[in-house]
Every structure is written in structure tokens, then in C-alpha cells.
C-alpha positions as CSV (number, residue, x, y, z in Angstrom):
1,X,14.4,26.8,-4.1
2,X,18.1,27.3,-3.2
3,X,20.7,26.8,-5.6
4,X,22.6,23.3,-4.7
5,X,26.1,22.3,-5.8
6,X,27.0,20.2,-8.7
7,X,28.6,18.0,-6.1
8,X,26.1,17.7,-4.3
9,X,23.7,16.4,-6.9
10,X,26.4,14.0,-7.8
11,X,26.6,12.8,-4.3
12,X,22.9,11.6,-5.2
13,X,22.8,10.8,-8.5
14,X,26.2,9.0,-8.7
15,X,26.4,5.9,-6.1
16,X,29.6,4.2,-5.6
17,X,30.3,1.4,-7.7
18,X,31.3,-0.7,-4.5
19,X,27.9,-0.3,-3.9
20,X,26.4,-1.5,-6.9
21,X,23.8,0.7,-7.3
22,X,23.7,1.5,-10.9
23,X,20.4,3.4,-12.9
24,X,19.9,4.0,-16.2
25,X,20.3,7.3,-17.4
26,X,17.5,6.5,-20.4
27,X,13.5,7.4,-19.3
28,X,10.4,7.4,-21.7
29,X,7.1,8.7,-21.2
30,X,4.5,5.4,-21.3
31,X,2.0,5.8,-24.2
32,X,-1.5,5.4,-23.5
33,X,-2.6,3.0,-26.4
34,X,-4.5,0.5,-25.0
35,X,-5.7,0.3,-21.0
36,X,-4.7,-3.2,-20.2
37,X,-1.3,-3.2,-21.5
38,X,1.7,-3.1,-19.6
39,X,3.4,0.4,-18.5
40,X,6.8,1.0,-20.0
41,X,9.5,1.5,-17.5
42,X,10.7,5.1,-17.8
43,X,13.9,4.6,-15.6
44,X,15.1,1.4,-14.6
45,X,12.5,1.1,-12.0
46,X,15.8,0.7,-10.4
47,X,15.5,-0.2,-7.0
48,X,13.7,-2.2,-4.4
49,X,11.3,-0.4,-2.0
50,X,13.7,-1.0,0.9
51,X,17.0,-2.9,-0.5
52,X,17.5,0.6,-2.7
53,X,17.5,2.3,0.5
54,X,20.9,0.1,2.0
55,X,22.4,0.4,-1.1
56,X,22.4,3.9,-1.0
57,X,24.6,4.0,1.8
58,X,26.7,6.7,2.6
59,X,27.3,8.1,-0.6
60,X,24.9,11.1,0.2
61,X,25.8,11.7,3.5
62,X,26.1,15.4,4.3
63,X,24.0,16.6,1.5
64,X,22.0,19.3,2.8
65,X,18.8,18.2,2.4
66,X,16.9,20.9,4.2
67,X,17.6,22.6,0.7
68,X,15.4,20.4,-1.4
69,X,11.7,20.7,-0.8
70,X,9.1,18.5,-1.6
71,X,6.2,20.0,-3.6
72,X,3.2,18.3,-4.6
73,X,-0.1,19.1,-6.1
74,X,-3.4,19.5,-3.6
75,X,-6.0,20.4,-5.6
76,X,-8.5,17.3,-5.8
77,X,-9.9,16.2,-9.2
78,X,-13.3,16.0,-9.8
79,X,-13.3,14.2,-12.9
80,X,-15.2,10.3,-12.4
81,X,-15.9,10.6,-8.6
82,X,-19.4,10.8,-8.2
83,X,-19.2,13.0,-4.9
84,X,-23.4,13.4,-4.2
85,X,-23.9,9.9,-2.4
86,X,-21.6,10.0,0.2
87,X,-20.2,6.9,1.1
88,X,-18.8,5.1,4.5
89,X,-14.6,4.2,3.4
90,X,-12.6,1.6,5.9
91,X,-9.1,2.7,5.7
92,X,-6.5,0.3,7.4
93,X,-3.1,2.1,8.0
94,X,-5.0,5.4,7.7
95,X,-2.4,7.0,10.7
96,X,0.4,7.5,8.0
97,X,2.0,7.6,4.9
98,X,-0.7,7.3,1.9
99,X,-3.5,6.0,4.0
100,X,-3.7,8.7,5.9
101,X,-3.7,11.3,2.5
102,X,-6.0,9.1,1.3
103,X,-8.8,9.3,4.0
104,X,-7.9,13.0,4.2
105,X,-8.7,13.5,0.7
106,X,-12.1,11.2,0.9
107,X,-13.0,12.8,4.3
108,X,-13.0,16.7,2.4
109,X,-14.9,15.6,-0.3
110,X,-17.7,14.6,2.2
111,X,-17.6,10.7,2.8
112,X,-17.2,9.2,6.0
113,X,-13.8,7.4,6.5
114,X,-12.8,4.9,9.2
115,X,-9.6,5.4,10.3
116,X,-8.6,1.7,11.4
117,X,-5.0,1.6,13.5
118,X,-3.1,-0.5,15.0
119,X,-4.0,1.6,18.3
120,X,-6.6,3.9,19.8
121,X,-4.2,6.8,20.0
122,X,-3.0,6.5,16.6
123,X,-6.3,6.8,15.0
124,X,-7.3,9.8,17.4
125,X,-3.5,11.2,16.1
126,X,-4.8,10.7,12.7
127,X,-7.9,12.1,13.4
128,X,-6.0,15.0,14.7
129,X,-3.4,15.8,12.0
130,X,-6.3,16.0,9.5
131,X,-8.6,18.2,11.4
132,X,-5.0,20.5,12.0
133,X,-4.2,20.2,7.8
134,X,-7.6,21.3,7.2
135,X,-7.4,24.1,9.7
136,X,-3.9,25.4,7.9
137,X,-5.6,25.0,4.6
138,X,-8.3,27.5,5.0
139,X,-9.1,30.4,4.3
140,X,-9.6,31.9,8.0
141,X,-11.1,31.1,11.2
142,X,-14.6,30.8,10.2
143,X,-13.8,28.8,7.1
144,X,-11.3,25.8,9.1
145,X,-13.8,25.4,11.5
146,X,-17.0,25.1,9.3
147,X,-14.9,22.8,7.4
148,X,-13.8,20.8,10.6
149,X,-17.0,20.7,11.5
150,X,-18.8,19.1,8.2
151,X,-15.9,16.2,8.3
152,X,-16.8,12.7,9.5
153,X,-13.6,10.5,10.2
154,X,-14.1,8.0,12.9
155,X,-10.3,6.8,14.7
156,X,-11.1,2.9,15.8
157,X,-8.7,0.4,17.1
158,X,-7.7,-2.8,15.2
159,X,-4.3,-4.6,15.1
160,X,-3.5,-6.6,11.9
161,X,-1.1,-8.3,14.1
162,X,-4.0,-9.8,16.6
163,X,-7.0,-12.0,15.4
164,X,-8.3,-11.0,18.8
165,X,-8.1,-7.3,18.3
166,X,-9.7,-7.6,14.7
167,X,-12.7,-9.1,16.8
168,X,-12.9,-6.3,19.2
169,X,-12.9,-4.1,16.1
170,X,-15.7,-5.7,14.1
171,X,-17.6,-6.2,17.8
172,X,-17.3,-2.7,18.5
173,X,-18.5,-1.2,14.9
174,X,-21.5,-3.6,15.4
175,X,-22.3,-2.2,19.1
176,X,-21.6,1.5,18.5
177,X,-22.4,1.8,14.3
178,X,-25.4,-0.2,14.2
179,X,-23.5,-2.7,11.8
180,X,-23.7,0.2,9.3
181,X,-22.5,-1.1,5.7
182,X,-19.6,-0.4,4.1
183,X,-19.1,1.3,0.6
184,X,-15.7,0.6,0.5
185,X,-13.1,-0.9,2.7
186,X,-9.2,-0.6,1.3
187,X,-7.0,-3.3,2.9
188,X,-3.9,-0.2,3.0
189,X,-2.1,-0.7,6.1
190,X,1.6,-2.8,5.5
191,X,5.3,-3.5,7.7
192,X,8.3,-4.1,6.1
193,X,11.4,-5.1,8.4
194,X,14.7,-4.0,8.3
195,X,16.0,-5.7,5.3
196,X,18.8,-7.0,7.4
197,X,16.8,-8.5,10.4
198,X,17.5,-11.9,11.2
199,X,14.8,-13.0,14.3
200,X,11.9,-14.1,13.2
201,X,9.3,-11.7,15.0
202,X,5.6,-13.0,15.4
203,X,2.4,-11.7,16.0
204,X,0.4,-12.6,19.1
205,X,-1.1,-15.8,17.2
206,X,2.6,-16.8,16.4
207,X,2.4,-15.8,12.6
208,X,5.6,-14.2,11.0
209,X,5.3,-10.9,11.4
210,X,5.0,-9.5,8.0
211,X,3.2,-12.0,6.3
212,X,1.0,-12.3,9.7
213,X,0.0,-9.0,9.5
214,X,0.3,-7.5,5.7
215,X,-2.2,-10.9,4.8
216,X,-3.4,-12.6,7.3
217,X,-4.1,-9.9,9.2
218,X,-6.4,-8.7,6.1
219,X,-7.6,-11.7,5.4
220,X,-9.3,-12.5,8.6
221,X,-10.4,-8.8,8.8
222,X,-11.9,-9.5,5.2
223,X,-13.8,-13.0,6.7
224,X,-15.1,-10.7,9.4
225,X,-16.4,-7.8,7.6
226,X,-17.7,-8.9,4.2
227,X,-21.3,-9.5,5.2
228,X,-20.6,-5.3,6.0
229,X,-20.1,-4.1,2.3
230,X,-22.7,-3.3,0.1
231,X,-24.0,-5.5,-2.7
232,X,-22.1,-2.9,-5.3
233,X,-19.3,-2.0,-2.5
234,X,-15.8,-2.6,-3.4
235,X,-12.5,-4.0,-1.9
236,X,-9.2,-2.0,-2.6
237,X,-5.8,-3.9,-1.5
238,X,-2.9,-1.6,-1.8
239,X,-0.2,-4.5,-3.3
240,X,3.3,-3.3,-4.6
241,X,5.4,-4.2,-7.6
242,X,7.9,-5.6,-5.8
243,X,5.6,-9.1,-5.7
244,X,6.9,-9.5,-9.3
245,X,10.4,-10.8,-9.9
246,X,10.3,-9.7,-13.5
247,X,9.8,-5.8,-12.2
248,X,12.9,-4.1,-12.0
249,X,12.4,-3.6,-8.1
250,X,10.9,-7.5,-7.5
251,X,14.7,-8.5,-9.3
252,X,16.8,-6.8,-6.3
253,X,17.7,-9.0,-3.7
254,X,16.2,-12.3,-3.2
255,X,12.6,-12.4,-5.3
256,X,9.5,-12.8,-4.0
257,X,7.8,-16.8,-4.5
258,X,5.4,-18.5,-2.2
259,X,6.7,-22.1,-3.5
260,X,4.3,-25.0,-3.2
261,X,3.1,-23.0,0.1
262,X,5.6,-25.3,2.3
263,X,5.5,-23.2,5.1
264,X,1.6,-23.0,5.5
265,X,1.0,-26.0,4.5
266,X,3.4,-27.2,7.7
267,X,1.9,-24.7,10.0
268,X,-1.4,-26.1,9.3
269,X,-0.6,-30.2,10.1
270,X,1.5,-29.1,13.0
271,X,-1.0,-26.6,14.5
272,X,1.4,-24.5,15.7
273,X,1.3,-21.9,12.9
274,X,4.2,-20.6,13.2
275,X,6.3,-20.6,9.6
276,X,8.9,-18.5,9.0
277,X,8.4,-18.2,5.3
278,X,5.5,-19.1,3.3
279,X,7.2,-21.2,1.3
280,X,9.2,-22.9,4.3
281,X,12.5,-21.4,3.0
282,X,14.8,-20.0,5.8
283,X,13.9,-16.3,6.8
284,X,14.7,-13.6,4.6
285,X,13.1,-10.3,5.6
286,X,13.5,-8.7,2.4
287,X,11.5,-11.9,0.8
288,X,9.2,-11.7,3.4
289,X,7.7,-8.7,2.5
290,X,7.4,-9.0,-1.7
291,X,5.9,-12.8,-0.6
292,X,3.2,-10.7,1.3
293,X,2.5,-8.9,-1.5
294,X,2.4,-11.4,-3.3
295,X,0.1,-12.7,-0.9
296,X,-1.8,-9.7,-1.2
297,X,-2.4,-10.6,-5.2
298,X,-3.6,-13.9,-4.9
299,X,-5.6,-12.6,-2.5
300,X,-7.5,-10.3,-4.8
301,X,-7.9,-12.8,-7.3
302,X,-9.4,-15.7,-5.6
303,X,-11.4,-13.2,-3.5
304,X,-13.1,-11.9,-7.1
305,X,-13.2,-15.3,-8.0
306,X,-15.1,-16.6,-4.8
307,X,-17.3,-13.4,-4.4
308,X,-18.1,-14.1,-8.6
309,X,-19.6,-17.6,-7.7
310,X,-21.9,-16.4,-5.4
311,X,-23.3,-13.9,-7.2
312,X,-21.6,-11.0,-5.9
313,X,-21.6,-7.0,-6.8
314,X,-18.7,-6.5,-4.6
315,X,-15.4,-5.7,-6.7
316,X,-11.6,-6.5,-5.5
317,X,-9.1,-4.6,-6.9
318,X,-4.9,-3.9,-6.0
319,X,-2.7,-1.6,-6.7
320,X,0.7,-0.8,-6.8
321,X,1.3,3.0,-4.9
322,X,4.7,3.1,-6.7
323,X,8.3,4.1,-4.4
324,X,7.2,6.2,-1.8
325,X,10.0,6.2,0.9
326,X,8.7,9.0,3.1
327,X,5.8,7.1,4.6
328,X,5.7,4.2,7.4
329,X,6.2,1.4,5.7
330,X,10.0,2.6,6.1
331,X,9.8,3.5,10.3
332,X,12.4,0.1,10.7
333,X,14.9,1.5,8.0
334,X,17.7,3.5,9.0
335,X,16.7,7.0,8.9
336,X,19.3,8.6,7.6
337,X,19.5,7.1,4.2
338,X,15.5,6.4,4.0
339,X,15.9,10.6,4.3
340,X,18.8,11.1,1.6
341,X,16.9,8.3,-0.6
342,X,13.6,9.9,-0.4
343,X,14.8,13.0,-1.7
344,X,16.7,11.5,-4.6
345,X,14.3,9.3,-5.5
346,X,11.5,11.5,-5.8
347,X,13.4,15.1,-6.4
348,X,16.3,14.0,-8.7
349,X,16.0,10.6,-9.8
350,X,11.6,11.1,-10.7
351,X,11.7,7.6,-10.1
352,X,9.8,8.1,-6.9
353,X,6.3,9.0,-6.0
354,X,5.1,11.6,-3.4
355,X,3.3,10.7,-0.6
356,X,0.0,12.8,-1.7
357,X,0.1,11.2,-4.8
358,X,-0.1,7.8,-3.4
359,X,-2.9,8.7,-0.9
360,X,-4.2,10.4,-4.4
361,X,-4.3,6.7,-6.1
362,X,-6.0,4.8,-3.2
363,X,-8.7,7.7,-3.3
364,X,-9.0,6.8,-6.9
365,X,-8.8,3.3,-6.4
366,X,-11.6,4.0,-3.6
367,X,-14.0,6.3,-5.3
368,X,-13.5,6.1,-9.1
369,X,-16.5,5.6,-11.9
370,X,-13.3,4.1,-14.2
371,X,-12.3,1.5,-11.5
372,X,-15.5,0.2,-10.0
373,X,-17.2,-1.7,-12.7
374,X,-14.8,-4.4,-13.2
375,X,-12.8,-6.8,-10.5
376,X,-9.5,-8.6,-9.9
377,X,-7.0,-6.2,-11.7
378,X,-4.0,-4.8,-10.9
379,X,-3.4,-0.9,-10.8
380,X,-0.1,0.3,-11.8
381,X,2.3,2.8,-13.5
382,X,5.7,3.9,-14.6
383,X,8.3,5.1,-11.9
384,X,7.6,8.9,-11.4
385,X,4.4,9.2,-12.6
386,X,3.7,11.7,-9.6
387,X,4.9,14.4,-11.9
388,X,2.0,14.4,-14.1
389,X,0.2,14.6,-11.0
390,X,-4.0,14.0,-10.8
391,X,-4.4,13.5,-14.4
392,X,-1.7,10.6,-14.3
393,X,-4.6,8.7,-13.0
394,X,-6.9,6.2,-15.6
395,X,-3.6,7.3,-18.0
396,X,-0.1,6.1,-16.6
397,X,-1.6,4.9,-13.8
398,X,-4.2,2.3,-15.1
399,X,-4.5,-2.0,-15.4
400,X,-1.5,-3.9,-15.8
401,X,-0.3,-7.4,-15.5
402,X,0.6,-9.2,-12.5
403,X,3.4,-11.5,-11.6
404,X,3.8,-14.8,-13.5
405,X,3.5,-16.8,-10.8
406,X,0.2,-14.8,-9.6
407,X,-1.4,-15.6,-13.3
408,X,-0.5,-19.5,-13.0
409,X,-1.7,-19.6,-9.2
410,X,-5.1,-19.2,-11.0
411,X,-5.6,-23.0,-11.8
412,X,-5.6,-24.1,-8.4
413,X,-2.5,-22.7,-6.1
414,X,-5.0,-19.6,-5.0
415,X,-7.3,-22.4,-4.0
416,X,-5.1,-23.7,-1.4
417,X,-3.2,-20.3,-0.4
418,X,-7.0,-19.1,0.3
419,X,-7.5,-22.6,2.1
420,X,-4.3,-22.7,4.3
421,X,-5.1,-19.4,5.3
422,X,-8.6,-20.4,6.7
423,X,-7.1,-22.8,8.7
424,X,-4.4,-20.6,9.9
425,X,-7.0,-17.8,11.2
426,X,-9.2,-20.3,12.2
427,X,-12.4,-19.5,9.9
């Protein structure tokens, strides 16, 4: 790696103070004493998955960034993934960022992965770039294409942000799959706005955008495709620690809250369905997207809850992926900075996670012996933790506790989130 200038690294490390972007220099490795207690912060978590990246401003423009390179572990554990029974994976969002690692990953250890995307072309694209990794991978000729040959990824259409489209999807996998069942399906795919958009975009059923697609999306996808996962499947829903305003990154900006449900709760007597915000605040597209992971908590609770009532096998689980700024989620950032940020988050900083090692925590969240026995917990871990690479998983990256407001929904706000959002989808 080349050599780079002690001003350059300052240009990173040292924001402006008109900026107020300030992290502490103090970082600790988590210890491991008990699985369900809560990860220590190793450096002030610091910064919001998008809000970090406008803070950031111009303070690192001009670095040379083609100097620092991104390295990251391939090698795919073994250890608790029961690889003999192969398994059928859903993957939403598998066209990019750590959906797409993710169902790369499960697709070379043998399993069949649907790659669900918001288009046709996408999910060939994606189909595409992982036959093309795999090709560069191996060994030689003989060995990329007996290796594209054994893989089973099936590209499929179906846009979060269109009820109508989630039909088609579920319609077509009955016609041209046989309704074949589902060992896992992992609710992955996400937007995030441009933290300083002001319109109120919606998606075709007049939902705001983000919470439209990043839950409700999901959540009619989930009404449509239960009956479709095996008795002892499981349901992964990647979340984010941002849904927490206690979290260092949930504190920046405005924190995320869903209220007494205000906004749904309009959108359902009016019958429009339109709300801006879920609580009926004014928009915030910041807010918008912690409330939909917020959303995305609840979600997995009550859904454990409901699925325990009847009897269920099925397991619900979330996760938080950790900062990862070089994936999609940031396509409606400016560039520029999402660039200079990725690379001092990750590279200088270690407060940011690589991309492989997210798609590396979905597969565990996916395929793991450690995860599948239990239901409605929250996978975390400190900021960085893609340094200790595979073996970070089931140790920093293990059960934690969700927001305050996600334990206290438990007594009865879940009830009516899940209920509003029956009435909103129209199930």
C-alpha cells in the first residue's frame, strides 16, 4: 500500500470544528462475558449512517483516495453452517451492497438463493456479477466454469415500492417454482433519502417512500409468502442501530420515534394512506429512515409473537449490518463525500464495516446452527468489528438489546403498528 501524507490522514481524521463532527480518540475491544449483554462501544459509534456523511463535508476533499485500498477477508467459515441439506434463501436487495455478498456467499456453499429486485434487469445484473466473481476467483478455465455451473441463483422481479408488483412476484414463484418452500427468506433490501430532501416521495400505493418500501413493502411481502417457509424456516430482517436514540448514531440528528402511530393511524380513517411520517410529524428524511427501522424491529417482534401463538417453528430475527457506506443504501448521497467517508470510516477511523463483512453477517444470520434456535432478537456489534473478520461472528457480533421504545411497544403498541399496517396494505 502506498505511503500517504500525514496531512492527508489529518484531512480525514480531523474534521472542522465548524462542522461539528467530533470522535473520540478512546476505543476498547468488547468482552465476550455473557451473550445477551450489550456490546461496548469501541469508538463513539460516532456518526449516523447518512448524517455522518454531510458532516463530513469538504474537509477531505482532494485526498487521494485511489491510494487506500479496501481489503477484506474471502475465505468462508465453516464453523455452525450445516452445509449438507441445501436450502432455498429469498434475498431482497440481493443486486447490491451486502445482499448481494450475502447470496454470493450462500449460492458457493451450494444453496439456492432468490435474488429478489426491484427490477428484472437488476436481478439478471446480479446474477451476472456473481457468476463473473466466481469466474475471477478460480483457479482456471475448467474450474470457474464447473463452479458456475453447480450455482443456483434465480434473478426474479419484485418492487418493495408496489403491492402490485409483490403479487406478480409471489404469482410467478407459484407458476414457474411449483410453490416450492422457503428455508429462509431475509427481508435485506432498504432506501434512505438524501438526508436533506424535502418532497415527500411516494410509492405507487401513495405510501412515503421509505417507510412504504423499507416496511410495508416487507410486510405485505411477509403476508404473502409465509404459508411458503418451512415449519423450522426462519425470517432474517436486516434492521440498523440507528432505530435507537440511545446509540451513538440513532442520537445524530433528529431520533427515530413512531409516536402514538399518528400518521398511520390517520392514513387508515382517511383512506387515503398517504402519511408523511409515521408518527404524523412533518417530514424529516433523516427520521424517516431510523422510523423504518424502527419499523423493521417491531416488526420482528410481534411477527415472533404472532407466529409463537400459532404454534409456529418459523424464527424472526434482525440485525444490525453495522456502517457500511460503500453499498446502495447510499446511491441518493452525494458521492463525493459518501467516497472520502467510506474510506475513513472503514480504513482509518475502524469504525466502519466492509461490505463482505456485512453480506458475511446476513449469511450468518441466514444459515447459522447459533442463530436458528431462538426468535425475536436483535443481532449486533461494536463499530469496526469487520477487523476481526469471520470469527467476529457469535463473539462481537451476537444478541443485544433493542431500543427503549421497541421493548415498551411490547405491551400493546406492536399490536396496533402490526394492525395499521394490515389495513394500510389491505390484508
Amino acid at each position: 500500500m502506498k505511503v500517504i501524507s500525514t496531512t492527508a490522514i489529518l484531512a480525514l481524521i480531523i474534521p472542522s470544528t465548524t462542522l461539528g463532527f467530533q470522535i473520540s480518540p478512546n476505543s476498547a475491544r468488547v468482552s465476550s462475558t455473557s451473550l445477551y449483554s450489550k456490546p461496548i462501544d469501541s469508538v463513539n459509534e460516532a456518526i449516523d449512517r447518512r448524517s455522518a456523511i454531510h458532516q463530513i463535508g469538504a474537509t477531505a476533499a482532494g485526498v487521494a483516495l485511489s491510494s487506500l485500498l479496501l481489503s477484506s477477508d474471502t475465505a468462508l467459515a465453516a464453523q455452525d453452517y450445516d452445509d449438507e441439506k441445501k436450502k432455498r434463501i429469498l434475498i431482497t436487495g440481493s443486486n447490491s451492497g451486502i445482499g448481494l455478498d450475502a447470496a454470493q456467499r450462500i449460492a458457493l456453499r451450494g444453496h439456492e438463493v432468490i435474488l429478489a429486485c426491484r427490477t428484472l434487469e437488476k436481478a439478471k445484473q446480479a446474477a451476472d456479477k456473481i457468476k463473473t466473481n466466481i469466474a475471477n476467483d478460480s483457479m482456471d478455465a475448467v474450474d470457474a466454469i464447473a463452479r458456475i455451473k453447480a450455482l443456483k441463483v434465480i434473478p426474479m422481479e419484485c418492487d418493495l415500492a408496489d403491492l402490485a408488483s409483490i403479487d406478480s412476484f409471489i404469482n410467478q414463484w407459484k407458476r414457474t417454482q411449483n410453490a416450492a418452500m422457503f428455508d429462509a427468506v431475509c427481508y435485506n433490501a432498504g432506501i434512505a433519502r438524501n438526508t436533506e430532501a424535502k418532497e415527500v416521495l411516494r410509492t405507487k400505493q401513495g405510501f412515503e417512500l421509505t417507510v412504504g418500501t423499507n416496511h410495508l413493502g416487507h410486510f405485505y411481502l411477509n403476508h404473502l409468502i409465509l404459508p411458503l417457509i418451512k415449519e423450522n424456516g426462519r425470517i432474517v430482517v436486516t434492521a440498523s442501530g440507528v432505530h435507537d436514540p440511545d446509540s451513538p448514531g440513532g442520537a445524530q440528528g433528529v431520533p427515530a420515534t413512531l409516536g402514538d402511530l399518528a400518521g398511520f393511524e390517520k392514513a387508515v380513517v382517511t383512506g387515503d394512506k398517504r402519511f408523511d411520517m409515521v408518527d404524523g410529524g412533518q417530514f424529516n428524511a433523516d427520521k424517516a429512515y431510523k422510523d423504518s427501522k424502527l419499523c423493521n424491529v417491531l416488526f420482528t417482534r410481534e411477527l415472533q409473537r404472532r407466529l409463537d401463538d400459532r404454534g409456529s417453528g418459523v424464527k424472526v430475527n434482525c440485525f444490525n449490518p453495522g456502517l457500511i457506506v460503500g453499498t446502495g443504501l447510499f446511491r441518493d448521497q452525494n458521492q463525493v463525500f459518501t467516497k472520502v467517508f467510506d474510506v475513513a470510516a472503514t480504513n482509518l477511523l475502524k469504525v466502519g464495516e466492509t461490505t463482505h463483512w456485512g453480506g458475511g453477517a446476513l449469511e450468518y444470520m441466514s444459515l447459522s446452527s447459533m442463530v436458528g434456535e431462538n426468535g425475536s432478537l436483535y443481532y449486533t456489534s461494536p463499530p469496526g468489528s469487520s477487523k476481526y473478520g469471520e470469527d467476529a461472528f457469535g463473539r462481537e457480533f451476537r444478541v443485544s438489546e433493542v431500543s427503549k421504545e421497541a421493548r415498551l411497544s411490547d405491551s400493546g403498541k406492536a399490536r396496533r403498528f402490526w394492525e395499521l399496517s394490515e389495513k394500510l396494505v389491505g390484508v
